[in-house]
C-alpha positions in Angstrom: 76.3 92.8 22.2 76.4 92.4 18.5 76.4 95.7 16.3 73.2 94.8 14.1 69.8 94.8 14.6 67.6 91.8 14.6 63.9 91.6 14.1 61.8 91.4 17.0 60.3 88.1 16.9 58.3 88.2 19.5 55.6 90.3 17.4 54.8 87.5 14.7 51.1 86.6 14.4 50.4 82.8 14.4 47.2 80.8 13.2 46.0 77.8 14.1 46.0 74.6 12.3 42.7 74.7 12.4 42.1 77.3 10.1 45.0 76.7 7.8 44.4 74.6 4.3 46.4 71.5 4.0 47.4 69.7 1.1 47.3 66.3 2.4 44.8 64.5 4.4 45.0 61.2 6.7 42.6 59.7 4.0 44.7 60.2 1.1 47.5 57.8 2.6 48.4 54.5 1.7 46.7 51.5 3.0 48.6 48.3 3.2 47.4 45.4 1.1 46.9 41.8 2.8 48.6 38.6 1.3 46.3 37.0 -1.4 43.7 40.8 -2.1 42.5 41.7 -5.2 43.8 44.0 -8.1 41.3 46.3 -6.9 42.3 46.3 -3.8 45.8 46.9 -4.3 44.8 50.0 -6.5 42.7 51.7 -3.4 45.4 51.1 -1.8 47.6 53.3 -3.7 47.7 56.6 -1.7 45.9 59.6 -3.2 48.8 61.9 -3.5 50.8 63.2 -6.4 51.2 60.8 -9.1 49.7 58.4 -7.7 46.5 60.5 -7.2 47.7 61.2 -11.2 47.5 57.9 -12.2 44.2 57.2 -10.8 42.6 60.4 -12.3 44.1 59.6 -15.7 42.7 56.0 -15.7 39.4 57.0 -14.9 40.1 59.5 -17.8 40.0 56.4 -20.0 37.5 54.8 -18.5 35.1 57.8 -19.5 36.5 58.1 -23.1 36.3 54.0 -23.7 32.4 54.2 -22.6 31.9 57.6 -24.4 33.5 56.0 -27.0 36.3 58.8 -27.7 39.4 58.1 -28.9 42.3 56.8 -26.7 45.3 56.7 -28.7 48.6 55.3 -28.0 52.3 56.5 -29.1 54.6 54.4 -28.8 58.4 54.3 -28.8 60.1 50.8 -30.1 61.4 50.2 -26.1 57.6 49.7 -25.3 57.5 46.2 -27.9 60.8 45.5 -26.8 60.5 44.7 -23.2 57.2 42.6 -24.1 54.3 44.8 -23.4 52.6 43.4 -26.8 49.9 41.6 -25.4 49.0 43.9 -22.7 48.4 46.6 -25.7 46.5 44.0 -27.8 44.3 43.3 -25.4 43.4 46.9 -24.7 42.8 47.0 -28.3 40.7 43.5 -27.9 38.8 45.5 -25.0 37.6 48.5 -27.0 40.0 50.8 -25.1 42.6 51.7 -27.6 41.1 53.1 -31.2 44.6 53.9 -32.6 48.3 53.0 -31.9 51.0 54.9 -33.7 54.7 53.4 -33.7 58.2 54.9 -34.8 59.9 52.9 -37.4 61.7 50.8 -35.1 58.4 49.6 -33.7 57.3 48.4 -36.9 60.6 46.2 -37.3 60.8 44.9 -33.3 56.7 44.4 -34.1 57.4 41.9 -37.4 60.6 40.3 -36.4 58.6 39.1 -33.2 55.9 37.7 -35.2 58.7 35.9 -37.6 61.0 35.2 -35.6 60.3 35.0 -31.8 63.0 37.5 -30.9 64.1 40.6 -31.8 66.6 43.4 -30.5 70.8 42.8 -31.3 73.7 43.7 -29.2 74.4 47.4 -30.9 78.3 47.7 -29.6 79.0 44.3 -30.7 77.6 44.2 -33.9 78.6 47.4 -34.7 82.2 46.9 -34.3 82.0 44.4 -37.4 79.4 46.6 -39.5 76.8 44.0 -38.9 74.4 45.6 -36.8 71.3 45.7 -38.9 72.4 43.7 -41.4 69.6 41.1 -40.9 68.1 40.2 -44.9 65.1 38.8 -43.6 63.9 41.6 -41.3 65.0 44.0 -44.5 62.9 41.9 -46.9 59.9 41.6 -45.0 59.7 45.6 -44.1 61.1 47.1 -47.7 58.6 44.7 -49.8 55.6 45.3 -48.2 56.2 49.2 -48.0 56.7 48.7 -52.0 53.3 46.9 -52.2 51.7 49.9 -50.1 52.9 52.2 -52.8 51.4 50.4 -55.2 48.4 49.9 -53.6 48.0 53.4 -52.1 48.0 51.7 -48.2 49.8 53.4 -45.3 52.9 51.4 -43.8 51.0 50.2 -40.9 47.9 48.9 -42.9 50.2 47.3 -45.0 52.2 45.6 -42.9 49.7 44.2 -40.5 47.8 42.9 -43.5 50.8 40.7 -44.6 51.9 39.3 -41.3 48.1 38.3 -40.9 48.4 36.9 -44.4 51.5 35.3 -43.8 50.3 33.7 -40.4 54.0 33.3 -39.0 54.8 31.6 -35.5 53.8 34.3 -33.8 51.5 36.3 -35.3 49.3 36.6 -32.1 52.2 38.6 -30.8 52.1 41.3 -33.6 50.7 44.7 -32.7 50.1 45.4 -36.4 48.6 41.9 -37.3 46.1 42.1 -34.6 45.0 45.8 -35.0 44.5 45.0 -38.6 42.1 41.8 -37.7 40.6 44.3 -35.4 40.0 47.0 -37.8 42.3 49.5 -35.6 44.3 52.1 -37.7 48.3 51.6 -36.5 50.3 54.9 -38.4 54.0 54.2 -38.9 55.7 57.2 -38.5 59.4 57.2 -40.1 62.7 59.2 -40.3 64.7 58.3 -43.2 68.0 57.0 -42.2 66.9 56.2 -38.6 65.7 52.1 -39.0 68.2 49.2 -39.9 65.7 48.2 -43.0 66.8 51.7 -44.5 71.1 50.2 -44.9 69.5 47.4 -47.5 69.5 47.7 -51.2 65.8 46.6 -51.3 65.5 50.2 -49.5 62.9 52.6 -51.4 62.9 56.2 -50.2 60.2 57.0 -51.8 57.8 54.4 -51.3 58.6 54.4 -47.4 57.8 58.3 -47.7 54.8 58.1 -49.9 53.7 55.5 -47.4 54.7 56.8 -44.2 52.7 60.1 -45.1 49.7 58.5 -45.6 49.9 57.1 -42.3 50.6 60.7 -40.7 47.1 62.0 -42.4 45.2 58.3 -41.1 46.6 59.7 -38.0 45.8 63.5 -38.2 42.3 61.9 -38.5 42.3 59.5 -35.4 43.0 63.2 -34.0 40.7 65.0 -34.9 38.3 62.5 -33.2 39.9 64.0 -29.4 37.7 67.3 -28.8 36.1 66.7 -25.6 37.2 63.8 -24.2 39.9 61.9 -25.9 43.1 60.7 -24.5 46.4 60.2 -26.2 49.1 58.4 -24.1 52.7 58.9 -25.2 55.1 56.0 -24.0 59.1 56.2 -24.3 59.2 58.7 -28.1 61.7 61.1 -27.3 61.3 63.1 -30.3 59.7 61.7 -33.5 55.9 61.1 -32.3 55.8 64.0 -30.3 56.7 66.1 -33.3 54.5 64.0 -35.4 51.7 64.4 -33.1 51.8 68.7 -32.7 52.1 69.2 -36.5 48.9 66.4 -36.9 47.0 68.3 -34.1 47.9 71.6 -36.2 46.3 70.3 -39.3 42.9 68.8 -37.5 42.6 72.3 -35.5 43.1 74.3 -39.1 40.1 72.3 -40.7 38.4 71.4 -37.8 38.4 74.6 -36.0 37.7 73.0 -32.3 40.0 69.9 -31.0 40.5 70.7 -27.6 39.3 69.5 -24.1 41.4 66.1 -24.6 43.5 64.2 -22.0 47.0 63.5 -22.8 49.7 62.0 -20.4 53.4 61.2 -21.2 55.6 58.1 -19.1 59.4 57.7 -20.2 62.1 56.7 -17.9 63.3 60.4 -17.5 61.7 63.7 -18.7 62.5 64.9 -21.8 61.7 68.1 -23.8 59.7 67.7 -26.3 57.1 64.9 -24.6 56.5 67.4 -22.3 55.8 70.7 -24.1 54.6 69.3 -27.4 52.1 66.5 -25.9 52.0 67.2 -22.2 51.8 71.2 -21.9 50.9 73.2 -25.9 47.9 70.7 -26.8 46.1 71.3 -23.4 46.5 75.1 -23.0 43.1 75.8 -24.5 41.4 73.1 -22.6 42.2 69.8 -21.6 44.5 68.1 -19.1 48.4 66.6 -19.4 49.9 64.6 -16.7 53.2 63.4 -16.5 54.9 59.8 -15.2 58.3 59.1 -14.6 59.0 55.2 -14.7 59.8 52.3 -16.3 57.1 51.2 -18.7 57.3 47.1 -18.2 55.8 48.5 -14.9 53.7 51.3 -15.7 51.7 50.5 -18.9 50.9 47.0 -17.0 49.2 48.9 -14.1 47.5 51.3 -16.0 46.3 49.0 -18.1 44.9 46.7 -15.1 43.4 49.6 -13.3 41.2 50.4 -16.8 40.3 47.1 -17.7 39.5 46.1 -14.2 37.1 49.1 -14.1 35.2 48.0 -17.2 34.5 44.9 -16.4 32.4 46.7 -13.7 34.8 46.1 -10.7 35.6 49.9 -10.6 39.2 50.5 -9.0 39.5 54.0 -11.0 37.7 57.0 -9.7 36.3 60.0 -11.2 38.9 62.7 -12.1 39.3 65.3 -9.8 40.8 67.6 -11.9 43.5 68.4 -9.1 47.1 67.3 -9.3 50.9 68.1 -10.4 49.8 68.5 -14.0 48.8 70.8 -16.9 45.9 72.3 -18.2 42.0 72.5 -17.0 39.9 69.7 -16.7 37.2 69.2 -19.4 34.2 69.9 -19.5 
């Protein structure tokens, strides 16, 4: 007979099942596509739980803004261009969805050189070894000129750069974020780090005119925000740290004059989480009102299906539903 005393078990209360709550219903599971269904199909399909209820909520959440015409404005981080996703962003842009895209430095360069060139993106290590990497004079000539003509001309980075590639009509200009947004009459902000981009290693290099212009573009941008209250989105995809910055001191400026920018959707995807992404865009912005999500994948998958899901539902074939205003995320739901 052991020496301590145990609890008597015997006088625990249950409940029944019946009148417990449950997070998760039957209805909320997967269904299982057949060979040959539609898009649409496949998206009901997705089950109704966690991110996948998420992901559903938050493209619905587009949906509303695109007819309500609010502003849905993407941040994105150089990988995005990289790994091809140009066209799918175009066409949101060609679609009425997107009313702003902002880009790091980087962007702007993979952007251009895929216009010029057809290709983009060098092998770091190897290059590096030599001190070649980034020692490209075309890339550095196209990039450093024009942001010396957009000092001149008082014209942010990313006005001035999709003007000239639209101008210059290379190969593949269709391809070019910047060139097409500019045709389109979109604002794209260039937001830049000095030191950070391979353009900045050239002598053609003007800190001052990529400052001036890069500026500009953060206060075209601190406009495109002040546009959110009630009902905006802003998608972040793969910026670690510069746009998320860029973004909480641009939402401190339209709050200060504007008084009210709140009740706005914001949702962050990137490989991995990360700190700033999450509290700066995800969790600060939507503490008076407003809803963040986040998604963890790859975004040659994600922004893809998102983008289906939202286009599918304007053309009128719905696969989006309305927002719930339940899930793993931050914030209220608007109003």
């Amino acid at each position: 007979m052991s020496r301590y005393p145990e609890i008597d078990i015997r006088k625990i209360k249950t409940v029944s099942i019946r009148m417990r709550k449950s997070k998760i219903r039957k209805e909320e599971a997967a269904g299982c596509v057949k060979p040959g269904s539609s898009f649409a199909e496949f998206w009901e399909s997705l089950p109704s739980i966690l991110a996948g209820k998420d992901l559903k909520d938050l493209a619905a959440r587009i949906v509303a803004a695109a007819n309500r015409g609010k502003p849905v404005l993407l941040l994105a981080g150089a990988h995005v261009i990289k790994v091809g996703l140009s066209p799918v962003i175009i066409r949101l842009m060609e679609e009425g969805v997107l009313k702003g895209i902002s880009l790091n430095g980087a962007g702007a360069i993979h952007d251009a050189e895929l216009a010029y060139f057809g290709h983009t993106s060098e092998d770091v290590a190897e290059a590096l070894r030599e001190g070649r990497f980034g020692m490209v004079k075309e890339t550095a000539d196209i990039l450093n000129h024009t942001v010396a003509d957009a000092r001149r001309e008082r014209l942010g980075f990313g006005e001035a750069l999709g003007r000239r590639i639209l101008a210059d009509g290379p190969p593949n200009a269709q391809l070019s974020i910047l060139a097409q947004a500019y045709r389109l009459y979109i604002p794209v902000t260039v937001h830049v780090a000095l030191g950070t981009d391979i353009v900045h290693q050239h002598p053609s290099a003007d800190g001052a005119a990529i400052g001036d212009a890069s500026l500009k573009d953060f206060r075209i941008f601190t406009e495109l925000v002040s546009g959110l209250h009630n009902g905006g989105v802003v998608l972040l995809f793969g910026s670690a740290v510069i746009l998320p910055e860029v973004f909480l001191k641009a939402l401190t400026v339209a709050r200060n004059i504007h008084k009210r920018v709140n009740r706005f959707t914001t949702a962050n995807f990137d490989m991995i989480r990360q700190y700033r992404p999450g509290v700066n865009v995800v969790e600060r912005p939507t503490r008076d009102g407003g809803v963040g999500y986040h998604f963890t994948g790859h975004h040659e998958i994600m922004l893809p299906l998102l983008a289906a899901a939202v286009l599918e539902a304007l053309a009128g074939r719905r696969p989006s539903r309305s927002p719930s205003g339940r899930g793993r995320r931050h914030g209220t739901p608007p109003e």
